[in-house]
C-alpha positions as CSV (number, residue, x, y, z in Angstrom):
1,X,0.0,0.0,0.0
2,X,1.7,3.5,-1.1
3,X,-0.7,5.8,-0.5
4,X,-3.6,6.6,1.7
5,X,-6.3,9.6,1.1
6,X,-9.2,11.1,3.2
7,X,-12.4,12.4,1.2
8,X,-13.5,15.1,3.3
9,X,-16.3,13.8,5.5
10,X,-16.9,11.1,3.0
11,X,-14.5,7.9,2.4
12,X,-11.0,6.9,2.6
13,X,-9.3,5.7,-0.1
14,X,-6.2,3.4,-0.3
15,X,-4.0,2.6,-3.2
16,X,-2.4,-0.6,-3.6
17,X,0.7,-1.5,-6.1
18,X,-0.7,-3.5,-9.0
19,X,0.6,-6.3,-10.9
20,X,3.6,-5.6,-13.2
21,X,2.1,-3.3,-16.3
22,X,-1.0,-2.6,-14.3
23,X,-2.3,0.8,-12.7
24,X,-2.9,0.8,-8.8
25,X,-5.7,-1.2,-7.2
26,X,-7.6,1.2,-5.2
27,X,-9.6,0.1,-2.0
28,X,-12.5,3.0,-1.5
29,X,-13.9,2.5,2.4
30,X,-17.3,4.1,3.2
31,X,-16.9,3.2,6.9
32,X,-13.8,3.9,9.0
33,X,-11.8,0.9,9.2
34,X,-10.2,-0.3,12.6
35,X,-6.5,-0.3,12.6
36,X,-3.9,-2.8,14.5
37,X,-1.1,-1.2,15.4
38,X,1.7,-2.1,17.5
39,X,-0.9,-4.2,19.5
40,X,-3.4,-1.7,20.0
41,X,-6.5,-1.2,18.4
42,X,-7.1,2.5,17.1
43,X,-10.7,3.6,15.9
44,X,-11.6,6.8,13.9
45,X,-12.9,8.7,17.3
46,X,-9.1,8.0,18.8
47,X,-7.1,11.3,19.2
48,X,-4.0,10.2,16.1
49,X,-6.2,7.8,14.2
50,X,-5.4,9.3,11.1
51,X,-1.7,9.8,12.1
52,X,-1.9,5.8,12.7
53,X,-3.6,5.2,8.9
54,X,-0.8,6.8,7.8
55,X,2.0,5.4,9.2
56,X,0.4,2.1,7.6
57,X,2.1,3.3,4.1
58,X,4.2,2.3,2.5
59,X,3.9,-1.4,3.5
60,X,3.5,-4.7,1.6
61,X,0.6,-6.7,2.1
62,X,1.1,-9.7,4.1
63,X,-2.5,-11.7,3.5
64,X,-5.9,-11.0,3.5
65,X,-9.0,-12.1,4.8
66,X,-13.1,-12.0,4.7
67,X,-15.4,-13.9,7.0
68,X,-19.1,-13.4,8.4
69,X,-18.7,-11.4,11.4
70,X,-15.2,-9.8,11.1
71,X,-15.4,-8.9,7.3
72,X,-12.5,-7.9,5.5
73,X,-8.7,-7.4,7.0
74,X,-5.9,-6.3,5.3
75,X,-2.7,-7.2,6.9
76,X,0.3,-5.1,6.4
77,X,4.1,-5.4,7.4
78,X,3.1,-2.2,8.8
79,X,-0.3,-2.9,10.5
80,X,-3.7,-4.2,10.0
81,X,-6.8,-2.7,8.2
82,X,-10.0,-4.4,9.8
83,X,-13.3,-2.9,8.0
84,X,-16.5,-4.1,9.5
85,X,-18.6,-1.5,10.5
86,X,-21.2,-1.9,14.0
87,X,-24.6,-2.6,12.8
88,X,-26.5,0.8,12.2
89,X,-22.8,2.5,11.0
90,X,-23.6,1.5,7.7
91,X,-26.8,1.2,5.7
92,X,-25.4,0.7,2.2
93,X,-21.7,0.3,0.3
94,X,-19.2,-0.4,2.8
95,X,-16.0,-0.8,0.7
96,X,-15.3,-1.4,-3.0
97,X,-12.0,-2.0,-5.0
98,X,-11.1,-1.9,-8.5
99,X,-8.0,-1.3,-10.5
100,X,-7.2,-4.6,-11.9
101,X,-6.1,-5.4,-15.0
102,X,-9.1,-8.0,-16.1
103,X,-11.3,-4.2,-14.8
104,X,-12.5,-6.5,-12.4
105,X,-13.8,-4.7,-9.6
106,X,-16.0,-6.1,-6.2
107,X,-18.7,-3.9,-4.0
108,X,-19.3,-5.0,-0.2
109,X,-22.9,-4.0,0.9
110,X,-24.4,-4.7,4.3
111,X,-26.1,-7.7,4.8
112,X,-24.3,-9.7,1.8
113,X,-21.5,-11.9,1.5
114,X,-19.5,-11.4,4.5
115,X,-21.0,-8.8,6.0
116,X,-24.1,-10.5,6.3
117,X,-24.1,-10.0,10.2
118,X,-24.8,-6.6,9.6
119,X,-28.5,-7.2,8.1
């Protein structure tokens, strides 16, 4: 991950190296995602959250994961992105990314796939 941007009062945005010859793969989040830090858990309403988010880049993803009831998490050699929002936080698109070279691109709603929980 090499870059990380804030959308005023909107979404946050993170851009992803792609595969050789490829453009970036961008991760759009319309909730605030958790981040894992140093063993700590930091949420958006934490005084340096968005120092924190920022500090995640650069940093090279280390795996990736989506299940019902923890949704998606990103983990970096840096930290961990964990999006999955508190039922109510969200009543719509939660995250999307695109970017790849096929232009295939995937939409996370609540109540579908592995947010499912939050129906």
């Amino acid at each position: 991950m090499y870059s990380v941007d804030f959308v005023l009062n909107d979404y946050t945005q993170f851009q992803f190296v792609g595969p050789p010859g490829a453009g970036a793969i961008t991760l759009n989040c319309y909730v605030w995602p958790v981040v894992l830090q140093d063993g700590r858990l930091w949420h958006e309403s934490d005084f340096g959250y968005a120092d924190v988010l920022r500090r995640l880049a650069p940093g090279v993803v280390v795996s990736t994961s989506e299940a019902t009831g923890t949704g998606l998490r990103i983990d970096l050699d840096t930290g961990t992105l964990v999006i999955h929002p508190e039922r109510g936080e969200t009543w719509s698109d939660i995250a999307e990314i695109s970017g790849f070279p096929d232009q295939a691109w995937m939409v996370w709603r609540a109540g579908e796939g592995s947010f499912e929980d939050l129906a």
